[in-house]
N, C-alpha and C positions, 0 to 999 in steps of 0.2 A: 504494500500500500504506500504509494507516494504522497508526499505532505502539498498542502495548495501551494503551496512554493515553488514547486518543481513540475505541477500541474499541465505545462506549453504542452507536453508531448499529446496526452490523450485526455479522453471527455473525462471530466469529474464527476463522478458517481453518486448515489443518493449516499453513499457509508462515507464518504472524506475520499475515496480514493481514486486511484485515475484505473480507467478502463483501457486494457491492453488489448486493439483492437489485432485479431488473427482472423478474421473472418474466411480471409482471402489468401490466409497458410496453408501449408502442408499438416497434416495430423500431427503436431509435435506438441508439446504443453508449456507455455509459458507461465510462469508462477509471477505473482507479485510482489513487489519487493516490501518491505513493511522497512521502513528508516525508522529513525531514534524522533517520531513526533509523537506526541502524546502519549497512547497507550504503551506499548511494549518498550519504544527505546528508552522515556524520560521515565518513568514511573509517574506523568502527570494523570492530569484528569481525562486526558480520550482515549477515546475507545478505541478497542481491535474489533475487525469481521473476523468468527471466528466459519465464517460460512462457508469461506472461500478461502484457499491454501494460499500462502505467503510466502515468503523467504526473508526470514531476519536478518537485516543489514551491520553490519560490524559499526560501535558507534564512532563517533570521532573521525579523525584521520586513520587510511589506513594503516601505516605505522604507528600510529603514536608520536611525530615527532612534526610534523611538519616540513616545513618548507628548511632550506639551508641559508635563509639571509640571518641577518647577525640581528643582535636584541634594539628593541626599539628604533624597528622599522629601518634597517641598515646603520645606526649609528653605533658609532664605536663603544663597545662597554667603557662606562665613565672609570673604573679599576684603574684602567689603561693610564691613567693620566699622573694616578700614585706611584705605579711601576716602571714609567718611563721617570718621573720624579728620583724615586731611588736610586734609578739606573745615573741619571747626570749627577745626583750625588756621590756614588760608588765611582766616576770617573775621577770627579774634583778631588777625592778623597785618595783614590790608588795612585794617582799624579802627586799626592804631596807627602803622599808615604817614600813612596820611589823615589822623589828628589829628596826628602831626610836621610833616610838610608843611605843612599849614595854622598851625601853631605857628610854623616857620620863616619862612614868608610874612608873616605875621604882627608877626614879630618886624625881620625884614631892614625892609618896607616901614613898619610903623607906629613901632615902638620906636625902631630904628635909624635910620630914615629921618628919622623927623618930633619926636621928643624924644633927639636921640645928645649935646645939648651939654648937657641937661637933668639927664640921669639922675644920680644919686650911683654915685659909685666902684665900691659893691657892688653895686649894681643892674646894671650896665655888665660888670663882670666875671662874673656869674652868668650874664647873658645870652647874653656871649658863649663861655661853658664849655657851659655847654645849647646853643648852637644847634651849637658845633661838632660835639658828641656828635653830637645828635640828627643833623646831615646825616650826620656821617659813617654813622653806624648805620640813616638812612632810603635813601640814596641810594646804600651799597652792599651793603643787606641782599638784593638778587638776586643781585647777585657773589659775598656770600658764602653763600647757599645753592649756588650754583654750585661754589664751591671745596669746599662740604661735600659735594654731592652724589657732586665726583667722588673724595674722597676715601674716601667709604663706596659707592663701586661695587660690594664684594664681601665686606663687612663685616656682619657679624653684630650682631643684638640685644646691648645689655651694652657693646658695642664690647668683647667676646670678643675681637677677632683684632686688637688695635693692637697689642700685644709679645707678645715671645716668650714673656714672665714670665708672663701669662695663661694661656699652654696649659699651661705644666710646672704651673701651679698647678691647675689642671683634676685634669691628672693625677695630683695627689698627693691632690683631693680621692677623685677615684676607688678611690685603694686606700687610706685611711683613711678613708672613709665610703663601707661597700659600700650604704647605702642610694640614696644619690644614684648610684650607678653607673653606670644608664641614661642619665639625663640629661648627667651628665659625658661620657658616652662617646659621646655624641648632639653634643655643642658637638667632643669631639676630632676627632673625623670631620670636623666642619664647617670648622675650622682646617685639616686637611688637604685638605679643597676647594678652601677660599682659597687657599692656596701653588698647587693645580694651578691655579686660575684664574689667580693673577700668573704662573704658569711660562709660562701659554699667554701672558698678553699681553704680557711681556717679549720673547718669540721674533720677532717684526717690527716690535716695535712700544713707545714708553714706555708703560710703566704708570702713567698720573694721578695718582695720590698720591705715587710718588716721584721725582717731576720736580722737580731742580733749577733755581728761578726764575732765580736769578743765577749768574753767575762765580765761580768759586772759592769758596765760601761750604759747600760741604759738603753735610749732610744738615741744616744749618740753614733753608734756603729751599725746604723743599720745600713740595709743595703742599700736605699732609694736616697740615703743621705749620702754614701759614698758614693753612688751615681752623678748627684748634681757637683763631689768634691773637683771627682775626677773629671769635670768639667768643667768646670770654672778653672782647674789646674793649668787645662790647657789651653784656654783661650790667652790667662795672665802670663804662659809661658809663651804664647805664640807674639801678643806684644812685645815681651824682653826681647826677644830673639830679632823682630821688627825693630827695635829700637836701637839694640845692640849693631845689630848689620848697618842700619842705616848709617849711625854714628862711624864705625870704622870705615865705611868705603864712599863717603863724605873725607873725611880726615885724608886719610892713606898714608898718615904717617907711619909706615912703617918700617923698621931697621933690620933691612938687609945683610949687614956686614960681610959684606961680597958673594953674598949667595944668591943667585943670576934667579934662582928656581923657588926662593919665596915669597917676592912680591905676588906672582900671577897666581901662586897654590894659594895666598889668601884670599885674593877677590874673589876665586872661583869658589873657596867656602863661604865667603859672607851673601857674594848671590846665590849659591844654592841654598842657604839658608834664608834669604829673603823670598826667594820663590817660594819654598816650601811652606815659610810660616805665613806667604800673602795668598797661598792655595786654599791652605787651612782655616783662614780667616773669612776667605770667597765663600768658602762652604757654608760657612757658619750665617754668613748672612745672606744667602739662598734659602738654606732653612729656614732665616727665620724670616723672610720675605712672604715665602712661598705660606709659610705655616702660620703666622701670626696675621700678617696685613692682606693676602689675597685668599685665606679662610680655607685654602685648599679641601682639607678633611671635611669643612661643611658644604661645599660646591659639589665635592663626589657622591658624601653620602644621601643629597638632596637628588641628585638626580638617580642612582642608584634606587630609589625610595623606601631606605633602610627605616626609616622613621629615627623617635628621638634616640634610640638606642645605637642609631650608626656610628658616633663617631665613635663608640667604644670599639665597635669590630672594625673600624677602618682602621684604625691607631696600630693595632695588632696583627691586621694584614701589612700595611705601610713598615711595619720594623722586621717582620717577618722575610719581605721580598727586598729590604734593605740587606739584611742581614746576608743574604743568600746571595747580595750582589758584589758583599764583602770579604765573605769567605772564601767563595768560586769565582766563575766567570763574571764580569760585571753583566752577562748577558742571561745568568741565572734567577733572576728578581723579573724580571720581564714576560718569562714565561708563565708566571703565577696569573690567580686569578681568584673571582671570591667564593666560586662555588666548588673549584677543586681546594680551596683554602679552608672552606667552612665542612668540606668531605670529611679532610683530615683531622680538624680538631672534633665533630663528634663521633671520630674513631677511639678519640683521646681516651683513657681511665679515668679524666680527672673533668670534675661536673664542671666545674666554672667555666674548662673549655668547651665542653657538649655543650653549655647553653648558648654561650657567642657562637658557636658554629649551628646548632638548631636556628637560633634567632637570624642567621641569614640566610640561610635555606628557605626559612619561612619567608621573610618578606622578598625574597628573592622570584619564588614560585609564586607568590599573591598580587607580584605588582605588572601589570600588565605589560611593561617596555620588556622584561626580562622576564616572564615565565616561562616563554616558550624555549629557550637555550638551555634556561635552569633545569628543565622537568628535563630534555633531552640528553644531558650531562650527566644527571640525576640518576636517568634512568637506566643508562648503560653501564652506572659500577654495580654490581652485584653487593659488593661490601656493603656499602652506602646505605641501597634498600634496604637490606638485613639490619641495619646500627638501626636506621630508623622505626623499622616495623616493630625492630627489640622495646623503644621506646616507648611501644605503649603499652608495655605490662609494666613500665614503671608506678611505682603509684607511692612512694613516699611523699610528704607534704612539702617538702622541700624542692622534691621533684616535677612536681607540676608545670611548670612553664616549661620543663623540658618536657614532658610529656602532651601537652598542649599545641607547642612548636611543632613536636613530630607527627600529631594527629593531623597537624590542618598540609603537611608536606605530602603525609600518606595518601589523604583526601585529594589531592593537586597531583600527585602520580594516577593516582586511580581513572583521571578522566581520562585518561589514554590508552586505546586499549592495551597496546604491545605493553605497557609500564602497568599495565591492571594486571596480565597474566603476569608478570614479573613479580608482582609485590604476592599475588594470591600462589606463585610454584613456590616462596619461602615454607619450608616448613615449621608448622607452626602459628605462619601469618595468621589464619579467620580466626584463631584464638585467640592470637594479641589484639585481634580488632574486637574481637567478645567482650576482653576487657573493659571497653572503654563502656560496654553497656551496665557496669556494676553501678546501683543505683544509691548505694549503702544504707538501703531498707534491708533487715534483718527479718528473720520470723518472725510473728508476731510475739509482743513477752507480755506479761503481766503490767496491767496498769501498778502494780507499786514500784516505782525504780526506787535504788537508794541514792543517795547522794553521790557517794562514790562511783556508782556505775555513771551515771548522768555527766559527771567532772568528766571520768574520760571518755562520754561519748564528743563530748565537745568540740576536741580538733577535726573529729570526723567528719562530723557536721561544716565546718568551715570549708572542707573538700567542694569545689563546683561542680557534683556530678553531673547535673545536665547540660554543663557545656561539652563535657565529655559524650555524653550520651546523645548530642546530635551529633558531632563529629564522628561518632561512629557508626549512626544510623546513614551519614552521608556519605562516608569511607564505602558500608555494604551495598548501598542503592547505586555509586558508580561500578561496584564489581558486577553487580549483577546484570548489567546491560551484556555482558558475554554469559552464552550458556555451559560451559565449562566452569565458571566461578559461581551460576546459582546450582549447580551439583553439588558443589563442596560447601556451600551456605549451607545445604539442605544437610550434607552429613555431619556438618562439623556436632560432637554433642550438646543439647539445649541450647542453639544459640536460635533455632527456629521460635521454640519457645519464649523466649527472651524476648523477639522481636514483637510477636502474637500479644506480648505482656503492653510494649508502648504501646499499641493501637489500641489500646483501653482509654476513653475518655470518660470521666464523670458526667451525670449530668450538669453538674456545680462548675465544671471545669468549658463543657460548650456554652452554655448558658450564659455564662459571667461576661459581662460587655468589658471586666476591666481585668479580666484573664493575662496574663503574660502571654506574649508570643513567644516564647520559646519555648511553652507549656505547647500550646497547639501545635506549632511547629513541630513537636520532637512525635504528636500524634501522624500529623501529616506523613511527617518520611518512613515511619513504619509502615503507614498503609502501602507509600509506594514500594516499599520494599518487599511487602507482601505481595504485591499486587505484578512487580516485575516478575515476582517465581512464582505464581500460578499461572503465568502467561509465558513460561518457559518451554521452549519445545520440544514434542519428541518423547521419548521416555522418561529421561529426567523430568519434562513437563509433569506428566503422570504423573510420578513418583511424588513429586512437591505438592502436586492438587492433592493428591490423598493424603501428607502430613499434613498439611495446612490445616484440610476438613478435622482429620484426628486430632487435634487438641481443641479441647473441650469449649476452649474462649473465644476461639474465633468469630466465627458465628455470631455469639452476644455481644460481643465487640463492637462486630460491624451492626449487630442492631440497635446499637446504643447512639452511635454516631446519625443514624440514617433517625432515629426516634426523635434525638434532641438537637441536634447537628444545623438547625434551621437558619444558623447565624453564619454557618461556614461549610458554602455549598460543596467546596472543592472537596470537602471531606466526606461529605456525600456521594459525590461524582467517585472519588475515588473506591469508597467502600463499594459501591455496586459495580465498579467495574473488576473486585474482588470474585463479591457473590456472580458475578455473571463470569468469571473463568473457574472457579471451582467447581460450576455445574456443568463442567462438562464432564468431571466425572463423577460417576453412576451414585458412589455412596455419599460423594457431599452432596450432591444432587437431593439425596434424599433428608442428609444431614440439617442442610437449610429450610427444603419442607416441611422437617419436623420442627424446626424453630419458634416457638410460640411466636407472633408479629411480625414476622420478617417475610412475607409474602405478602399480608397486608398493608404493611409499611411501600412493600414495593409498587403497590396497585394505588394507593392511595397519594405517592409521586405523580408515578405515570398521569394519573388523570388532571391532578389538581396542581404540579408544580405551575409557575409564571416564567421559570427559567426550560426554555426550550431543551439546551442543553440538557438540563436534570430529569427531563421527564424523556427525553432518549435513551438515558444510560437505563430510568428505571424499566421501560417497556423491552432492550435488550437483554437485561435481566432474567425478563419473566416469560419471553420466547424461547431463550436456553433453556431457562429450569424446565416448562413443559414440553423441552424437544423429548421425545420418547421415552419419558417417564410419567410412569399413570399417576405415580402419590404424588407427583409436583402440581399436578391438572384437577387432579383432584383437590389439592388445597387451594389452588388458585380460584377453583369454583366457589368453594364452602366461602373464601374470605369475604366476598360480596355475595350477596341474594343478585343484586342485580349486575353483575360483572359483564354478562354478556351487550348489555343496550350501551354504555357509555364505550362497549370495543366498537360498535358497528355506530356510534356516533363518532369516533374520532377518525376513520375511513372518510369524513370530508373536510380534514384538515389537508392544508396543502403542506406540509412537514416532516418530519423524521417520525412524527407520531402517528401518521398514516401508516408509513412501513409496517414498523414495530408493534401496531395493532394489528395488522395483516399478519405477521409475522405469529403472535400470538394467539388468533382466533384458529388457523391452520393445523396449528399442534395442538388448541382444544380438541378441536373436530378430530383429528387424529389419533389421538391417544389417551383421551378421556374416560373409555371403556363405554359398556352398554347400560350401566346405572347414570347416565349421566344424559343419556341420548337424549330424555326429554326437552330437558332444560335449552341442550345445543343447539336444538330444531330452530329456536330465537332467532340463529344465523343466518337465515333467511333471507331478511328484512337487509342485509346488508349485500346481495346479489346485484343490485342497481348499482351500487356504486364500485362493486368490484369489476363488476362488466362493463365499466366505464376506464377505469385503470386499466384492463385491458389492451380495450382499443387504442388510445391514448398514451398509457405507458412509455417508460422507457428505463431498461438496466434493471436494479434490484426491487422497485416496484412493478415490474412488467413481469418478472419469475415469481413473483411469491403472490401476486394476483393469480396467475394460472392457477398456480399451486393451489389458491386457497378454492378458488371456483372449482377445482375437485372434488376438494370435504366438503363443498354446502349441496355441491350434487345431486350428492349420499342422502339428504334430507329433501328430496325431493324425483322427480321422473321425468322423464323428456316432453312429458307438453308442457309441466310446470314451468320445465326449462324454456324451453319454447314460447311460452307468454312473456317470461323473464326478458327475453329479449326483445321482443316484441315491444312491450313496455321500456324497453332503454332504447327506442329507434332504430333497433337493428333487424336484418334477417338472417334467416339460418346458413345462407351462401356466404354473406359477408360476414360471419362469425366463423365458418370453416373456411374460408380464405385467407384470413386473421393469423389462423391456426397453423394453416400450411407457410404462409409466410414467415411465423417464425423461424419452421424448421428449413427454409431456403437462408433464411438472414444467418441461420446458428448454423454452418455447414460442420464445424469442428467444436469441439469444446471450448470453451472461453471460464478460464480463472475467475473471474467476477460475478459470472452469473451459473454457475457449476448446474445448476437441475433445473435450468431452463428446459432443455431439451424433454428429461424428463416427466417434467409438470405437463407439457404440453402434451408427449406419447401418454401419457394419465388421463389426460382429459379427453383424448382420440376413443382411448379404450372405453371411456363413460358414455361416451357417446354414441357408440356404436351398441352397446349390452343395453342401453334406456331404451333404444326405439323397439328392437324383438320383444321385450319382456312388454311391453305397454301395449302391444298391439300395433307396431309402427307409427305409433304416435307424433315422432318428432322427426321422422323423415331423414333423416342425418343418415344412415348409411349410404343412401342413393347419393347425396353428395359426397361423399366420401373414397366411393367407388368411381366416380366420377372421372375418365380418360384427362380429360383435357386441365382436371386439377393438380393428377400424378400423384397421388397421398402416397400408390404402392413407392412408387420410386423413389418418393423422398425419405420413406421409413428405411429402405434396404442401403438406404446412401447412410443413412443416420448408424445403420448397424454396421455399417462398413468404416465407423471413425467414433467406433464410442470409446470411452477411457475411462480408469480406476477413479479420474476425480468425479465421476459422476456417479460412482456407488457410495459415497460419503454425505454424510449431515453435516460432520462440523472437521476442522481442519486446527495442528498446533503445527506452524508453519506449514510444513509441506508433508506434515507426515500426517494421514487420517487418523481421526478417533472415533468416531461414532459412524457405521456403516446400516446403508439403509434394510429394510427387512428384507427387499426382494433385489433381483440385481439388472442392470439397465435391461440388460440381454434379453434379462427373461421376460421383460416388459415391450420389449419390441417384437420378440417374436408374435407375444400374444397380439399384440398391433398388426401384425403383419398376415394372423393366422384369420384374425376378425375379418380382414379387409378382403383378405380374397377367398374368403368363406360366405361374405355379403354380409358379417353380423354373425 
C-alpha cells in the first residue's frame, strides 16, 4: 500500500492505497507494497487492508546510513577548526623546541665546551641563565603539558570553573545583566557539570588536579597548582632569555682574545635563543588570542550544538588532539574527531569519562546538522553499540544521565534499519532495552510501612522512571518496524507482558484534562508497539497475535481506552487498529467477542463517532471480527436489537462508512448461522442501494457490493430479485452485462481487489439456480446463455488465470491467513457446468 504521497503512479483506492493497474498483464501477481505510513510502518493511527496481500517495505533508508555528503548539508564538521588549531600550535611549539635544543647543544658542546675559560663574566652568566631556562622549559615542556592536561580534564573555556569566585560571579552577572543571561546560565550549568564530573571521579578514585604531590604540604602541591607553576615558569623564563639575548647582541661586547671562532659561536647562540624564546612566546599568544578574545571553544561548540555542557567536552577533545600532535606527528591531532573521541572515552572504566563521551554522542545524534554522520560512524563500530546498549542496565542513581544519554543514542540508532539489526544481533540487547521499562512499583505491600522502610524507599522514588520508560517504549516501536526484531520482542521473557502493562490507562488518567503528557504518551507508544506486532507478518505474525490475545489484559486495556479514551482519539484509533489485527486470529477473534463491551463499544463508534477517521477504524474492526466467525456475529447481533437498520442506513453515506458497513453486513449474512436468519432477512431493505454501488462502483466498493448482493440473495428468489431491479431502473440484460463486464475488465487477478472475480462467479451461480427453482421466474439463464454475451468464454478465460490470492479472506503481507471455505476452481467449474447445462 502506497502513502498519498507517492500516489502519481496509480488510482487511489477507497483503503488509502494506490491500485496496481495489471489488467492488460500476463498472469503474474503483483503485490502491494505497504511503506512505513500509518499502520504497519509508524505504529501510528492508520490502518492496514488486511484484505488484500502487501509487501512490507524496509523502513528508513535502505542502508541505514544515507547519502555520503558531510554533516550539515556539506559543511565542514566545526571539530575541524580545534584540530587544525592544535595542529599550528604543535608547529609553533616543535619549531621552538628544535631551535632550544639545538641552542643548548650548541651552547653545552661549542660555548661551554671549547671557549668556558675564555668567555667574560657576563657572557658566562647569560649563558648559563639561558641554557638553564631554556632546558628547563624545552625538556619538561611535555611534562608540563601533561600536568596541564590533567589538570583541565573537565575545565571549561575562560578557565570558568578554577574557583568558586567564578561561578557566584556568573551569577551575579546573570541577574544584573539580563542581556547576557543565556550565556551566563549556559557556563552555570556547565560549573555544575564539572562538580558532577569531580563527584563521579572522587567516588573510587583521585581526581588529577587535586592530588596532593607531597606530604603534609596541603593544597599547596597539588597538581592543577603545579600546572599553572610550571607555566608561569616559563613564560618569566622565556622573557629573561628575550631580554638576556637582546641585551648581549645589542652590546656585542665581547672579548675574543684572538679567538677568530667566538665572536660568530655567540651571536649564533643568542639568536637561537631569541628565536626560540620569540616562538614560545608567539605561541602563547595564539593561544590566548585564539582562546580568550575570538571564544574559539564557544564558536565550535555553538555550532556543533553541544548545548551548555560543550565546552566541557570540547576542552578535553582540544588537549586530547593537542596532545597527540605533541607526542607524534604534528599530523596526528588532525585526524581526531568528536565522535570517534567520545567512542573512546565511553569505552573508558572511568564514569566521569563515559559521561562526557555519552553526553556527545547524544547531542551529537539529536542535532540535526550532525546526526546523520554521527548515527553512521556510530553504527559501524561494533564496540561502541555494545558500550552503549550495556548502558542501559545501568541503573545506579549516580548513573542516570549516563544511562539516559545512552537510551536516547540507542533510540537514534534504532531509526535505521541496518543500525536496528545491529543494536537488536547484540546479545542481550531487548533485555537491556526491558530495562529501561522497570517502573519501580513493587508488589503490592501492606498499607502499614514503617518508617524505616519509607527513608529508604526514598532515593528510589527520586529515580525518573518514566523518562526511562518512554525511551524504551520508543527504543522497541523503532525495532519493530523490521520483522526479525518483533520475533525477538515476542521471545524475549515478559517483556511482551510488560509492554501489555503501559497500555493500561485509568479512567482518572484519560479523563483528566490536566493529565501529564508523558503519562498519555508512554500509553500511546505501547499501543503502537502492540499494534506494530500484531500486524507483523507471516508466522511470527501468528505467533504474536496469539501472545498478545493470551494475556489476560489486553483486551480490557484496549476496552478501557476505547470506553473513556473520548478526549484522545488517537488512542482510540490506535487501540482498534489492535482489536482489528488480533482478529484475524481465530482464538482472539473469539477472545474479544467474549469481552464484556468491546463489540458494543465498537458498534456504538462506528455509528455515532463525528471523526470520520474513528468511525472507519471502528466499522474495520467489526468486519474482521465477523469474517468467519459465528460467536463474533453472533455478538455483534445481540449488542444492538437494532444493529441491522443503522448498517443498511449508513450504505448512503458517501464515505469509508459505506465500505465498512458493506463490508460488515456481508459477513452477517455469511456466517451468522441459521438462528439468526430471521433477524438478517432486515437486509433486504438495503438491495436498492447496493445495486446502485454496483452499477456505479469503482475498486473496493464495487467487490464487496457484488459480494454482499450474494448474501441478500439468499433472502430472497429471482423475481424478488427481479423487481429489485426493476425498482433501481435497471433491466435484467443491463445487470448481466454489468456482470460480464467485470469479468472482461478483471482478465487476471489484481492485489487490491483479490474476490472481485469471485463475488461476481457467486453471483452468476445465484443467478442461474433462482430462475429453475422458481419456475423461470427471472429469466437470467437465457441471458446468460446468450452467444453474443460469451458468459461460457469468459468463465473458461477466468479458469485459465485464477491464482492462490483469490482463495484467501484476509492476507499478513503476502502470506495468507484465512482461506475461503470453497476454492475459486471449484466455483467456476460449477459456473461453467450451470451454463452449459442451461441452469
Amino acid at each position: 500500500m502506497k502513502s498519498g504521497k507517492g500516489a502519481d503512479a496509480g488510482e487511489l483506492n477507497e483503503d488509502g492505497g494506490t491500485m496496481i493497474k495489471t489488467r492488460s498483464a500476463p498472469p503474474t501477481l503483483e503485490i502491494v507494497e505497504q511503506r512505513g505510513v500509518g499502520g504497519l510502518g509508524s505504529g501510528g493511527g492508520g490502518s492496514t487492508s488486511f484484505n488484500q496481500p502487501w509487501r512490507e517495505m524496509a523502513p528508513g533508508s535502505g542502508s541505514g546510513h544515507g547519502g555520503s555528503s558531510g554533516r550539515r548539508g556539506g559543511r565542514e564538521p566545526p571539530e575541524k577548526r580545534l584540530t587544525l588549531f592544535a595542529l599550528r600550535l604543535a608547529v609553533l611549539e616543535k619549531a621552538a623546541s628544535g631551535l632550544g635544543k639545538l641552542d643548548f647543544a650548541w651552547a653545552t658542546v661549542v660555548l661551554l665546551g671549547g671557549f668556558a675559560s675564555d668567555l667574560k663574566i657576563t657572557d658566562f652568566w647569560c649563558i648559563t641563565v639561558i641554557l638553564v631556562g631554556e632546558g628547563a622549559r624545552v625538556f619538561s615542556r611535555s611534562h608540563e603539558l601533561e600536568w596541564q592536561h590533567h589538570a583541565t580534564l573537565t575545565s571549561t573555556a575562560g578557565n570558568a570553573l578554577r574557583t568558586s569566585s567564578r561561578f557566584f560571579r556568573h551569577v551575579a552577572r546573570a541577574i544584573f545583566k539580563p542581556r547576557a543571561t543565556a550565556a551566563s546560565l549556559a557556563r552555570v550549568r556547565a560549573v555544575q557539570f564539572q562538580r558532577q564530573i569531580v563527584g563521579m571521579m572522587k567516588q573510587r578514585t583521585w581526581h588529577a588536579p587535586d592530588v596532593p604531590l607531597l606530604p603534609y604540604t596541603g593544597w599547596v602541591f597539588v597538581s592543577k597548582k603545579i600546572s599553572r607553576l610550571l607555566n608561569w615558569l616559563q613564560v618569566l623564563s622565556a622573557f629573561a632569555c628575550v631580554a638576556l639575548s637582546v641585551m648581549r647582541l645589542w652590546k656585542q661586547d665581547f672579548d675574543d682574545q684572538g679567538k677568530d671562532n667566538m665572536r660568530p659561536a655567540l651571536l649564533l647562540f643568542y639568536t637561537l635563543a631569541l628565536l626560540e624564546a620569540f616562538l614560545f612566546l608567539l605561541e602563547k599568544v595564539y593561544w590566548w588570542w585564539k582562546m580568550s578574545v575570538c571564544k574559539l571553544l564557544d564558536q565550535v561548540s555553538g555550532e556543533c550544538e553541544l548545548g551548555p555542557y560543550g565546552l566541557v567536552s570540547l576542552k578535553r577533545f582540544f588537549y586530547d588532539a593537542y596532545s597527540q600532535c605533541i607526542d607524534g606527528s604534528i599530523f596526528d591531532g588532525i585526524k581526531m574527531d568528536l565522535v570517534t573521541f567520545a567512542e573512546d572515552l565511553i569505552l573508558s572504566d572511568f564514569l566521569d569519562e563515559q559521561v562526557i563521551g555519552v553526553r556527545i554522542l547524544q547531542q551529537l545524534a539529536t542535532s540535526k546538522g550532525s546526526a546523520r554522520d554521527t548515527l553512521r560512524k556510530l553504527g559501524t563500530n561494533p564496540r561502541s553499540i555494545e558500550r552503549v546498549v550495556e548502558m542501559l542496565n545501568w541503573r545506579r542513581p549516580d548513573e542516570e544521565e549516563v544511562r539516559q544519554c545512552a537510551a536516547e543514542v540507542v533510540s537514534k540508532l534504532a531509526g535505521k534499519r541496518q543500525n536496528a539489526l545491529r543494536v537488536s544481533g547484540i546479545p542481550g540487547a531487548i533485555e537491556s532495552i526491558m530495562s529501561l521499562l522497570y517502573t519501580g512499583r513493587g508488589a503490592p505491600t501492606s498499607s502499614a510501612i514503617t518508617t524505616k522502610g519509607a527513608a529508604a524507599a526514598e532515593p528510589d522514588r527520586m529515580y525518573d522512571y518514566l523518562q526511562f520508560n518512554l525511551l524504551g517504549l520508543r527504543i522497541l516501536k523503532k525495532l519493530a518496524r523490521d520483522h526479525d526484531n518483533c520475533g525477538k520482542i515476542g521471545n524475549a521473557r515478559g517483556l511482551l507482558a510488560k509492554i501489555v502493562e503501559f497500555s493500561h490507562a485509568s479512567q482518572a488518567l484519560l479523563l483528566n484534562p490536566s493529565a501529564t503528557d508523558s503519562q498519555v504518551r508512554a500509553v500511546k507508544r505501547a499501543l503502537q508497539v502492540i499494534k506494530m506486532l500484531v500486524y507483523t507478518t507471516g508466522a511470527t505474525g501468528k505467533t504474536l497475535r496469539r501472545d498478545v490475545a493470551e494475556n489476560v489484559f489486553t483486551v480490557s486495556n484496549l476496552r478501557g481506552v476505547l470506553q473513556h479514551g473520548h478526549q484522545h482519539m488517537e488512542l482510540q484509533k490506535l487501540a482498534m487498529d489492535i482489536l482489528k489485527g488480533m482478529a484475524m486470529d481465530q482464538r482472539a477473534n473469539e477472545t474479544i467477542a467474549g469481552t464484556g463491551g468491546v463489540v458494543k463499544l465498537l458498534l456504538s463508534i462506528f455509528f455515532n463517532a463525528q471523526e470520520l477517521e474513528l468511525g472507519r477504524e471502528a466499522g474495520e474492526a467489526l468486519a474482521m471480527l465477523a469474517l468467519e466467525s459465528e460467536t463474533s456475529c453472533s455478538a455483534i447481533l445481540k449488542a444492538r436489537s437494532d444493529v441491522i437498520d443503522p448498517l443498511v442506513s449508513a450504505l448512503e453515506s458517501h464515505d469509508a462508512r459505506c465500505l465498512n458497513a458493506m463490508r460488515l453486513l456481508r459477513n452477517l449474512c455469511a456466517y451468522s448461522g441459521e438462528e439468526h436468519r430471521t433477524r438478517l432477512s432486515a437486509v433486504t431493505k438495503a438491495m436498492p442501494a447496493v445495486l446502485r454501488a454496483t452499477m456505479t462502483g469503482h475498486n473496493k466498493i464495487l467487490e464487496v457490493s457484488v459480494g454482499l448482493t450474494t448474501q441478500i440473495c439468499q433472502f430472497m428468489d429471482g423475481e424478488q430479485f427481479a423487481a429489485e431491479l426493476r425498482g433501481a431502473g435497471l433491466d435484467k440484460r443491463a445487470y448481466v452485462q454489468r456482470l460480464a463486464g467485470f469479468l472482461r475488465q478483471y482478465k487476471y487477478p489484481e492485489v487490491n481487489v483479490p474476490r472481485m472475480r469471485r463475488f461476481v462467479v457467486q453471483q452468476l451461480i445465484w443467478l442461474m439456480t433462482s430462475s429453475p427453482r422458481r419456475g423461470g421466474g427471472g429469466g437470467f439463464v437465457e441471458l446468460l446463455r446468450d452467444r453474443e454475451l460469451g458468459m461460457e468464454r469468459l468463465l473458461e478465460a477466468i479458469a485459465d488465470t485464477t491464482s492462490e490470492v483469490e482463495c484467501y479472506h484476509v492476507f499478513s503481507g503476502s502470506v495468507p491467513i484465512s482461506r475461503h471455505r470453497e476454492s475459486f476452481s471449484a466455483i467456476l467449474d460449477t459456473a461453467l457446468h450451470l451454463v452449459a447445462a442451461g441452469g
